[in-house]
C-alpha positions in Angstrom: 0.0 0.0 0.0 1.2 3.8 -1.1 1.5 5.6 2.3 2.9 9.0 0.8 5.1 10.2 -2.1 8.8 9.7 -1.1 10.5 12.6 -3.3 10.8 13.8 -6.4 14.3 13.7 -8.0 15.8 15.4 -11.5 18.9 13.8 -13.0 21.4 17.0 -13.3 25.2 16.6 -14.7 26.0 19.2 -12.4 25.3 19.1 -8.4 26.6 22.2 -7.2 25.6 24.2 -10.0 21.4 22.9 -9.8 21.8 23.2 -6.0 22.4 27.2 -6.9 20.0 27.5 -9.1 17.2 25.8 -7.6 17.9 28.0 -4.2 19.3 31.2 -5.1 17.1 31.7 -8.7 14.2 29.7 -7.9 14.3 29.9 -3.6 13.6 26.1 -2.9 15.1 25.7 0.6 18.3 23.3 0.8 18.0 20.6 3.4 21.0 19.7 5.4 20.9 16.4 3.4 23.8 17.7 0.6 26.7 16.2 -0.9 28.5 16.4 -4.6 26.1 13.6 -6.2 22.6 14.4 -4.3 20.8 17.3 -2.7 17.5 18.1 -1.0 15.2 20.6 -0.6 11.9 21.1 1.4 8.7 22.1 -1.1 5.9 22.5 1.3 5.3 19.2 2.8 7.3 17.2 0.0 11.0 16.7 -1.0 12.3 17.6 -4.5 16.1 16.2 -4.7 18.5 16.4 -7.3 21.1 14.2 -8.0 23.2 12.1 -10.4 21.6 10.0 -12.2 23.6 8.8 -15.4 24.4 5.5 -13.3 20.8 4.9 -13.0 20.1 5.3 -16.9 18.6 8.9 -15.9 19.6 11.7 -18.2 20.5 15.0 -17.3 17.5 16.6 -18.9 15.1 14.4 -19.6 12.8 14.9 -16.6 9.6 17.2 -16.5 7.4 16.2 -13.7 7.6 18.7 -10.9 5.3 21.6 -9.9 5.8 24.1 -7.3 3.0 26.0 -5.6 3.7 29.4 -5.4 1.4 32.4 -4.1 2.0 34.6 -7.1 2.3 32.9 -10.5 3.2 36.3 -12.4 5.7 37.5 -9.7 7.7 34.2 -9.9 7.8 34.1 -14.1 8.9 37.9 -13.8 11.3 37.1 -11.7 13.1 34.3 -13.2 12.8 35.5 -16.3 14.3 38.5 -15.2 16.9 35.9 -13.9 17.5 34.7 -17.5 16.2 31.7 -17.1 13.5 30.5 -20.1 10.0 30.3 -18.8 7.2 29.9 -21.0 3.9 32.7 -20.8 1.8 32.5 -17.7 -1.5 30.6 -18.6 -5.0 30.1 -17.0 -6.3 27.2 -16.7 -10.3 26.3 -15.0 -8.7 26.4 -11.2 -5.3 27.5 -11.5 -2.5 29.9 -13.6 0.9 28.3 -14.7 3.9 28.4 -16.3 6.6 26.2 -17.2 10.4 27.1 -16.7 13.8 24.9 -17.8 16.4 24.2 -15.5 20.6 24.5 -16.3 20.4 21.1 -17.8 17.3 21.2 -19.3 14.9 19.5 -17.0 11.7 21.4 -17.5 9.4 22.4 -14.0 5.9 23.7 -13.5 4.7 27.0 -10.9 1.6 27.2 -10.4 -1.0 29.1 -8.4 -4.7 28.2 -7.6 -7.2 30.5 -8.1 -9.1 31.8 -5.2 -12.3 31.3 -3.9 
């Protein structure tokens, strides 16, 4: 039985370099759990780690599955844009606005803001 999502990881070439980008352009908080082949960082009440993962058959790159909630959609696109980092046009959806953004190695991530009420 499936008691709770575990994490979710994104292969990435470089360590050091994702574990900048993903604090200091998009502001994930690093755990204390950090070395040169795997990091993580706390999203809410999930893990999203980023390691290694040639060995495994995972390529740097390849991965677009994670979302992060944030409180202001628009702010967060300006923002990293204004960052340089490539970030596709806020959209709406029925509930929610989103965007999509690409990572140092390719590895594509969601933001995404409910609507309220």
């Amino acid at each position: 039985m499936i008691k709770d999502l575990a994490f979710v990881a994104y292969s990435v070439a470089d360590v050091p370099r994702s574990v900048a980008f993903y604090r200091d352009v998009v502001g994930l908080e690093l755990t204390d759990i950090v070395s040169e082949s795997w990091a993580e960082f706390a999203a809410g009440s999930a893990t999203f780690g980023v390691g290694k993962g040639q060995a495994l058959g995972i390529t740097p790159g390849s991965q677009f599955s994670a979302t992060f909630e944030v409180d202001d959609v628009h702010a967060t696109h300006d923002r990293l844009a204004g960052r340089g980092v490539s970030v596709t046009d806020v959209q709406e959806g029925p509930v929610c606005y989103f965007c999509f953004a690409t990572d140092p190695d390719g590895n594509r991530f969601g933001l995404h803001q409910r609507k309220r009420g």
